[in-house]
C-alpha positions in Angstrom: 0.0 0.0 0.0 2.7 2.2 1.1 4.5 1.9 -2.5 1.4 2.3 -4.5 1.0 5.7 -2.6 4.5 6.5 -3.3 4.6 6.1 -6.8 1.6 7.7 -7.3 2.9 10.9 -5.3 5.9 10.5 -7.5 3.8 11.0 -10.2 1.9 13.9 -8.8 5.5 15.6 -8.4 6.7 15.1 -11.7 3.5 16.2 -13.4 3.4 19.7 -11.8 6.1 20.9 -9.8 4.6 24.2 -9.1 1.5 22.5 -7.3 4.3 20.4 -5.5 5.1 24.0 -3.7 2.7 23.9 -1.7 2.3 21.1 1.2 -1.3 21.6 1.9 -2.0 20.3 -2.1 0.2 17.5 -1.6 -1.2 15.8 1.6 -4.8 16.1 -0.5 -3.4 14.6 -3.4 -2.1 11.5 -0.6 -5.2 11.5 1.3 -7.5 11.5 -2.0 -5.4 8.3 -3.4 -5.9 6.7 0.0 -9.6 7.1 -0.1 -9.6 5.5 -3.6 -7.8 2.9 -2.9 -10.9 2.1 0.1 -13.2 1.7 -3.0 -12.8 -1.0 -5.4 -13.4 -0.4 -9.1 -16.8 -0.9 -10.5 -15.8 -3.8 -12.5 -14.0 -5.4 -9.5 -17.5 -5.4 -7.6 -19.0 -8.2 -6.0 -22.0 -9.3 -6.1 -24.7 -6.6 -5.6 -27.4 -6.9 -2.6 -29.3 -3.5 -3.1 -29.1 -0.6 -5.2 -30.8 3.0 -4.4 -30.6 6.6 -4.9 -29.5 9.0 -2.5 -30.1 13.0 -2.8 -30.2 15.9 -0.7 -30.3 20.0 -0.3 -32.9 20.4 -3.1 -34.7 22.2 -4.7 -32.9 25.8 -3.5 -33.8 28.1 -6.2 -36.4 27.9 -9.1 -34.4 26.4 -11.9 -33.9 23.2 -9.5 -38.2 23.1 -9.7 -37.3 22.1 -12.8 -34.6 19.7 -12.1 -35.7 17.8 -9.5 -38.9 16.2 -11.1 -36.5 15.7 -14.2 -34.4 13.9 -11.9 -37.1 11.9 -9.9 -38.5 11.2 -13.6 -35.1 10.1 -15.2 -34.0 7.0 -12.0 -32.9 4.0 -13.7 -35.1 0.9 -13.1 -32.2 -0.7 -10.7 -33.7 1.6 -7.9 -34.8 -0.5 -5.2 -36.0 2.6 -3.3 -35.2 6.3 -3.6 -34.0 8.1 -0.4 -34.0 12.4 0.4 -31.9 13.2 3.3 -33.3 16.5 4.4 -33.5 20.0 3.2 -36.2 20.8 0.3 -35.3 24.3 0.8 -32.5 27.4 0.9 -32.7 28.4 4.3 -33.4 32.3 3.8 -37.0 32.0 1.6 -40.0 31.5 4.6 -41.1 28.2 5.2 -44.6 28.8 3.8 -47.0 25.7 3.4 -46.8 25.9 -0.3 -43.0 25.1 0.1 -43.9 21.4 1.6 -46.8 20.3 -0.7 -44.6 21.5 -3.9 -41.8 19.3 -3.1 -44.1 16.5 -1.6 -45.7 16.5 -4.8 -42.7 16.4 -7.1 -40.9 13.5 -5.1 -44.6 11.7 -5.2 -43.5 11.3 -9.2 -41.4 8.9 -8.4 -41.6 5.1 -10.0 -40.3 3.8 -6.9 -40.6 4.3 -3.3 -39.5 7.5 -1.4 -38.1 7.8 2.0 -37.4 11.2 3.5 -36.0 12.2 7.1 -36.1 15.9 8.2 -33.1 19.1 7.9 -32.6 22.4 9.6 -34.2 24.3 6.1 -37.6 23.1 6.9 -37.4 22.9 10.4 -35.8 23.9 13.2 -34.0 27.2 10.9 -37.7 28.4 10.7 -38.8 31.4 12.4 -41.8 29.1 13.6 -39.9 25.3 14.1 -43.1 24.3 15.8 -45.7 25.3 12.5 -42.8 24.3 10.3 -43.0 20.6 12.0 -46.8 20.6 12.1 -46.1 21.1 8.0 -43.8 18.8 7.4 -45.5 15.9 9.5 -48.5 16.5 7.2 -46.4 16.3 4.1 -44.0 13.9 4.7 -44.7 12.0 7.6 -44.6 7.9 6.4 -44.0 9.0 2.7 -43.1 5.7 1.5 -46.4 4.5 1.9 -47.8 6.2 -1.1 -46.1 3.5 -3.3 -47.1 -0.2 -3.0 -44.1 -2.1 -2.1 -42.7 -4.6 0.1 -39.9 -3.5 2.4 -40.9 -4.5 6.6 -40.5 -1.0 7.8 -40.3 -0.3 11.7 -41.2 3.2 12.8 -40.2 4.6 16.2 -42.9 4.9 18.6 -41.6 7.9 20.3 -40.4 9.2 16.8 -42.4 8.1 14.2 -40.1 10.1 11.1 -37.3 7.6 12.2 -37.6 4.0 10.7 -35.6 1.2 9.4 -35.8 -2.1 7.5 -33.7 -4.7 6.2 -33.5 -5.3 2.5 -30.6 -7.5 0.8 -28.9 -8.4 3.8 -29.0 -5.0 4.6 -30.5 -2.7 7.5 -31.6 0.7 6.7 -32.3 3.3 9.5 -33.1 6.8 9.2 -33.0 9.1 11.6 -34.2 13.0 13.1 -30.5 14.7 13.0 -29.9 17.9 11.6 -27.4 20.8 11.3 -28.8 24.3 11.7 -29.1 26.0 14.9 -30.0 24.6 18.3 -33.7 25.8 18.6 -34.5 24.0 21.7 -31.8 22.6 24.0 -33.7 20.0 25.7 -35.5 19.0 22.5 -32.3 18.6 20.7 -30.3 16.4 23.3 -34.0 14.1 23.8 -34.0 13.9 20.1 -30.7 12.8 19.9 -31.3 10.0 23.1 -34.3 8.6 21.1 -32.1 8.4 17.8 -29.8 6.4 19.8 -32.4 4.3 21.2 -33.8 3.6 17.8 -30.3 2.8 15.8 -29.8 0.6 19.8 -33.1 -1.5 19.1 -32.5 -1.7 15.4 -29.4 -3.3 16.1 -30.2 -5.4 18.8 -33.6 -7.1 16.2 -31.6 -7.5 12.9 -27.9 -7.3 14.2 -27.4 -11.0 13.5 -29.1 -11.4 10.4 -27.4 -8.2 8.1 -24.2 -7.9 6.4 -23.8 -4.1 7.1 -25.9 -0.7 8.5 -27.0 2.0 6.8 -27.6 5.3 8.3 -29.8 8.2 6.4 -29.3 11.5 8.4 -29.3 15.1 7.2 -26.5 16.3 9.3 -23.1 16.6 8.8 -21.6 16.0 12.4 -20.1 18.8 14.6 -20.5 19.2 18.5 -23.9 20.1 18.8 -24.5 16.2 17.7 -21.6 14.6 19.9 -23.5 13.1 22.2 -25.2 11.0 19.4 -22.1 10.2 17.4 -20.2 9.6 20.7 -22.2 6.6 22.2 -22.8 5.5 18.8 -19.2 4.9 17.4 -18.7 2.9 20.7 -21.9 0.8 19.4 -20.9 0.5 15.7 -17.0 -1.2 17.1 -19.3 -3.5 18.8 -21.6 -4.5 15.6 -18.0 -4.4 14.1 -19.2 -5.0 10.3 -19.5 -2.3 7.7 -21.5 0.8 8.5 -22.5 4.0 6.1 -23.1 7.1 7.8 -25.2 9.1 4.4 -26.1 12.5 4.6 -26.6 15.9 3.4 -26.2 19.3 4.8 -22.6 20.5 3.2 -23.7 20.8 -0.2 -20.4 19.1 -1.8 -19.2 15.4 -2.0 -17.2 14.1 1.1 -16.0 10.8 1.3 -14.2 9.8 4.5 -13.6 8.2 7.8 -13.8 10.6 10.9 -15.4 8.5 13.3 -13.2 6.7 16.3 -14.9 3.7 14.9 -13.1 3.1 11.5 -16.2 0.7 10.2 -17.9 3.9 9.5 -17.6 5.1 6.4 -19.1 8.9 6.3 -20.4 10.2 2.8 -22.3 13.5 2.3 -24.2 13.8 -0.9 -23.9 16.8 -3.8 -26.2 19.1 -3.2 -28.9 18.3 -5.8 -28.7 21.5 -7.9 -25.3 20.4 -8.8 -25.1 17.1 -9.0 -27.7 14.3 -10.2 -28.9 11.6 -7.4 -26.1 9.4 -6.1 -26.4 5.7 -7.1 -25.0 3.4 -4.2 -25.0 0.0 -4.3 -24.0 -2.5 -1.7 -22.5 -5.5 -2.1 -21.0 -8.6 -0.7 -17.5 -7.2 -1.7 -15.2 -8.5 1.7 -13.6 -5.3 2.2 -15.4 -2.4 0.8 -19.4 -3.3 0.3 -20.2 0.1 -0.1 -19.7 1.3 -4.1 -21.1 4.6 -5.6 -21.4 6.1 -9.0 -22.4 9.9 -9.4 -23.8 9.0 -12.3 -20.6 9.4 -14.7 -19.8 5.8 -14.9 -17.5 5.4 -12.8 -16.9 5.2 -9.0 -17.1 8.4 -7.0 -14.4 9.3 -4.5 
């Protein structure tokens, strides 16, 4: 491993010895080749246990009203389900009613089943979290059962926008976590308990059955969600097989490991003005189950 890095930085140097100036460009270039080398290639894949679509932070401005049912029109067949991880709006325009049943209508387009878990844009950012809520649970609350299909889903008593289910092998759990601003201390910190409950009793029914977990959140982590991400790292070296931590929130494609627990892999969606949905697919690969295609043919990094 060490040798394939070297030659490649080898490369790097030789190709542009200006870039090679400045340090901060080259420990990229050595973490980027790193991260590909987590991924196999496309045609090195295993078999494949599920494929689904993943988007986020969308529609933010008018020409994306456009997009989006263009994108929910275009999925390829190989969808097994179709999941938005929060944020149907910019954060400055109100959170006005006719924001929700807009976007619940264009995502209701869809061929195949939609799932969809809460952000900051149309909740807790609003100048009324509590009518913003009342909104979205009346838009969006149990979306996936406007299509007829067959996944088991659980739904939290205490929480019913957090669910999960297995499909190929797999467990799927979404969860309440946002960025944004802390509206509501005690809210925010009971929120995050139950979250940890749920991903807790997920675990502890389909633990022994699945290959690998699945995550859906909108937030990208930061303090205000350590005492989730905390207690659960400690969990996920316990289940000790593959976990994807999928969100949205940063607008722009991450792809890394940042938890103590290195069997979570962390990826945050393009926002989806910018880039189309994200195609993951998870397979029985030994190392690397996780594989995604931005939709250029080949594997994003």
């Amino acid at each position: 491993m060490i040798r394939v890095i070297s030659r490649r930085v080898a490369v790097i140097r030789n190709f542009g010895r200006s870039l090679a100036a400045s340090g901060v460009l080259l420990t990229m270039a050595i973490a980027s080749t790193a991260m590909a080398d987590d991924q196999p290639q496309l045609g090195e894949m295993s078999q494949c246990r599920v494929t689904f679509y993943a988007m986020g932070d969308v529609p933010y401005a008018p020409p994306e009203d456009v997009l989006l049912p263009q994108q929910i029109r275009d999925l390829p067949e190989d969808a097994a389900f179709v999941v938005h991880v929060g944020d149907i709006k910019a954060g400055s325009p109100p959170c006005d009613e006719a924001v929700y049943k807009k976007v619940s209508g264009m995502l209701s387009r869809s061929a195949k089943p939609v799932f969809i878990i809460p952000g900051d844009n149309e909740w807790n950012d609003c100048t009324n979290p509590d009518q913003a809520w009342e909104y979205w649970d009346n838009y969006f609350m149990r979306f996936d059962r406007r299509w007829p299909h067959r996944l088991p889903i659980f739904r939290q008593l205490e929480r019913e926008e957090n669910f999960s289910f297995v499909n190929g092998n797999v467990l799927f759990i979404g969860l309440n976590i946002v960025g944004g601003r802390v509206h509501d201390i005690t809210e925010w910190k009971q929120r995050h308990a139950d979250n940890l409950d749920w991903v807790r009793r997920s675990l502890r029914r389909s633990a022994a059955d699945v290959s690998s977990l699945v995550i859906f959140g909108h937030a990208q982590p930061n303090e205000t969600h350590r005492d989730f991400f905390e207690p659960f790292s400690k969990d996920a070296k316990e289940f000790e097989k593959p976990i994807l931590y999928l969100h949205g929130d940063g607008h722009r494609w991450i792809y890394d490991r940042p938890f103590a627990a290195q069997n979570i892999l962390r990826v945050q969606v393009d926002q989806g003005g910018i880039a189309p949905p994200l195609k993951v697919m998870i397979t029985d690969h030994a190392t690397a189950p996780f594989q995604f295609d931005r939709r250029n043919g080949t594997p994003a990094q």
